[in-house]
Every structure is written in C-alpha cells, then in structure tokens.
C-alpha positions in Angstrom: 134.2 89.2 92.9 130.7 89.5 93.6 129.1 93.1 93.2 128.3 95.1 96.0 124.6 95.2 97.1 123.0 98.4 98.7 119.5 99.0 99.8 119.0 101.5 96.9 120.4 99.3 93.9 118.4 96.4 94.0 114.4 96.5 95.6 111.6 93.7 94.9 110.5 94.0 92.1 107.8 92.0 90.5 109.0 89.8 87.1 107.7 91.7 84.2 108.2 91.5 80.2 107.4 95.3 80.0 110.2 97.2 77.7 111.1 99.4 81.1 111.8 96.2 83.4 115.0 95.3 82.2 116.3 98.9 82.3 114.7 99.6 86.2 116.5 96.0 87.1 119.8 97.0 85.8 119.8 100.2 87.1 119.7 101.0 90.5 117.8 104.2 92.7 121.1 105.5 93.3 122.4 106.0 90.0 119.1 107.3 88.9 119.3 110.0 91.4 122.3 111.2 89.9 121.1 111.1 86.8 118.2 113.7 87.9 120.5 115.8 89.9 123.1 115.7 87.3 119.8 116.7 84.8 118.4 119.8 87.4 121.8 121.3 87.6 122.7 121.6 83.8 119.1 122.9 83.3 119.8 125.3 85.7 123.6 126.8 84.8 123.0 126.4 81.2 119.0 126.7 80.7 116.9 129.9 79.6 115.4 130.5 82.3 113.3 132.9 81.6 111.5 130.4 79.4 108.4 128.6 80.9 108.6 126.1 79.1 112.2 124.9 80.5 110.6 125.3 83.9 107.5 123.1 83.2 109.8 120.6 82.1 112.2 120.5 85.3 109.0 120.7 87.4 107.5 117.8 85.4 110.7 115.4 85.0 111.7 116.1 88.9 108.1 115.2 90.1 108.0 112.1 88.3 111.5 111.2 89.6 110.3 112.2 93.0 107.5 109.7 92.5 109.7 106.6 91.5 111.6 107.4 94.8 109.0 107.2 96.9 107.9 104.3 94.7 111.2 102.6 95.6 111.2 103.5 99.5 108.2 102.4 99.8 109.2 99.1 98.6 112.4 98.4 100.0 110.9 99.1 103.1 108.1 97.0 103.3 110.1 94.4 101.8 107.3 93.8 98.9 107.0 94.4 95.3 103.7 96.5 96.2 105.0 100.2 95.4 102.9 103.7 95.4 99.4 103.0 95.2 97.0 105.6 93.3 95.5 105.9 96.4 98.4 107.8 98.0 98.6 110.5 95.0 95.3 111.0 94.2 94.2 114.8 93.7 
C-alpha cells in the first residue's frame, strides 16, 4: 500500500547533501507542528514561568517554527522550491 500524500507532508524541495535535508524530507509540516505544539504546551503546564529565560526560549523556538511554516506555505503554494526570501523578514 502506497502512503498517503497530503499537501503538508511532502513540498518541493530542492536536492541538497546538507545534514538537515534528509530529516526535513522524511518528516513532514504536519508532524512538525505537533511536535511544536506538543513542545509550547509542556513548557507551559510544567515550565517556571516566572523564569525569563524559559520565556525567551518558547518565544525564540516558536518563531523559528513559525518561520519554517511560512517557509513551507509559501512553497507548496507556488508549487516551487523557492521558499521565504530575506527580503520578506527583513527588520
């Protein structure tokens, strides 16, 4: 049986021998979602919160997640390996 396809487990990505290819090949948007919401909600039952540093590091791993989603989006919908450009989050 073949495995299922959905627009947010397989995007166009560009061949690369980088360490992080493989990984981002295998794994698809979806799961990776989970994997930060899963990560946001055990920070938040079980975290210090009154700890900065726990909040700088939510704030920091959720934006970056946020960024590879849009990454991702932005591919599957223009049907081209060209993602986020530097242009688009530029300060």
């Amino acid at each position: 049986m073949a495995p299922r396809s959905s627009a947010f487990t397989s995007s166009p990505v560009r061949t690369s021998n980088t360490p992080g290819a493989a990984f981002a090949a295998a794994v698809g948007t979806c799961l990776l979602l989970k994997i930060l919401l899963a990560l946001g909600i055990a920070t938040l039952l079980w975290a210090d919160l009154t700890n900065g540093y726990v909040w700088a590091v939510l704030t920091v791993t959720l934006g970056f997640g946020a960024i590879g989603f849009v990454d991702d989006y932005i591919k599957l919908t223009k049907r081209s390996s060209n993602g986020l450009s530097l242009s688009l989050i530029h300060i």
